[in-house]
C-alpha positions in Angstrom: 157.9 174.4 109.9 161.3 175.7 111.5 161.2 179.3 111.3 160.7 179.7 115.2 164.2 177.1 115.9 166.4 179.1 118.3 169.9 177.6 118.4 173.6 178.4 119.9 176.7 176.8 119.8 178.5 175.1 123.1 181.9 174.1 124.5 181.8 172.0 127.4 185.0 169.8 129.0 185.9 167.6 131.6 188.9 167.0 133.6 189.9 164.8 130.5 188.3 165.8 127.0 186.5 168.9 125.6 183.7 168.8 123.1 181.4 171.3 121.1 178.4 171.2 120.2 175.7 173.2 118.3 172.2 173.1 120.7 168.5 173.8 118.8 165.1 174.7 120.8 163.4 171.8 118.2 165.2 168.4 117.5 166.3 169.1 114.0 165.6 166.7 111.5 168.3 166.4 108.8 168.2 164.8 105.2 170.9 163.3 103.6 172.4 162.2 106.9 174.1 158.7 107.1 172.2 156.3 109.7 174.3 154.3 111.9 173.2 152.3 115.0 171.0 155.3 117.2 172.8 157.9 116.1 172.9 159.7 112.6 176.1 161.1 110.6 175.9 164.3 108.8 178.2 165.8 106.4 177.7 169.5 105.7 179.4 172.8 105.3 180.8 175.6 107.9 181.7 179.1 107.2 184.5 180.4 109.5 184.8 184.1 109.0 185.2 184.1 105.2 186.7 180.5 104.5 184.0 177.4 104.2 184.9 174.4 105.2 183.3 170.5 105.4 182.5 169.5 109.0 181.1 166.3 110.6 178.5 165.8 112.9 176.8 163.7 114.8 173.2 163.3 116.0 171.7 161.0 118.7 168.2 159.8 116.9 165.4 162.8 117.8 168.2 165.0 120.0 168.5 168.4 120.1 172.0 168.5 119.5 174.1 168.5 116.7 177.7 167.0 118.3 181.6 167.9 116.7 183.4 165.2 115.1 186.9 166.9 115.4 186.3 168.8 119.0 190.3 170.3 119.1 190.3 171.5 115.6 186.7 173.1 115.8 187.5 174.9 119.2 190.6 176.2 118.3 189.2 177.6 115.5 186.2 179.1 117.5 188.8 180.5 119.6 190.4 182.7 116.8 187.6 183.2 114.2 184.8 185.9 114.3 182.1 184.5 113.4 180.4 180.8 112.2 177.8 180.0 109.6 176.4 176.2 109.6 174.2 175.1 106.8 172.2 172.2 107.1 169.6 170.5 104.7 166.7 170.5 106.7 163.9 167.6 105.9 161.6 169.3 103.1 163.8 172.8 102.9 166.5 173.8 100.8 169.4 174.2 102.9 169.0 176.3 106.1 172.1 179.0 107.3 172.4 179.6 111.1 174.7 182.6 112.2 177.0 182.4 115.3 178.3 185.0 116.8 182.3 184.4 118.4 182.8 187.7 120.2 184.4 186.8 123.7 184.5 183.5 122.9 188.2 183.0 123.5 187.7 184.4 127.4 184.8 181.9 127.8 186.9 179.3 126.6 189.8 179.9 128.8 187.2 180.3 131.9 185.6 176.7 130.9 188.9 175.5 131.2 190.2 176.9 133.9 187.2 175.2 135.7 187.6 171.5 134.2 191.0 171.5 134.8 190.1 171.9 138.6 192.4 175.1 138.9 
């Protein structure tokens, strides 16, 4: 039921905070997420490059984004890393890989915040 999901992977900021996200064209539904009150918790994996790594999100109840936990870390990362894999245990599928691209991604970082920072 997912194969026509389009996704990408966002940095946004304000004058005061940056965040990433990862965006999908379907509100995915996870399983074995934790439930808290309207929004859910998921634990999963992340491939930067070569080296996996546990990550946190979060997702608003029946959004279609997947939010960081640890916006700094994650960015920086982005910043220097060439590539991203998320898996994610999608409801009835095994888990699901998406592939990120991260070329020019440190220039489109530095432009977003150039721009928050009101410079």
């Amino acid at each position: 039921p997912y194969h026509d999901v389009r996704t990408w992977m966002g940095v946004g900021c304000n004058k005061n905070s940056e965040c990433a996200y990862f965006g999908f064209s379907d509100s995915p539904n996870i399983s074995n997420d934790e439930n808290q009150d309207g929004y859910s918790i998921i634990k999963t994996r992340i491939k930067w490059d070569e080296k996996i790594e546990d990550i946190r999100l979060t997702q608003d109840w029946g959004d279609k984004f997947l939010n960081v936990k640890n916006d700094a870390q994650v960015i920086s990362q982005i910043e220097s890393a060439n590539s991203i894999m998320l898996e994610l245990k999608w409801h009835g599928e095994q888990s699901v890989h998406f592939e990120y691209s991260l070329k020019g991604s440190k220039k489109a970082i530095s432009d977003i915040r150039s721009k928050c920072s009101g410079s």
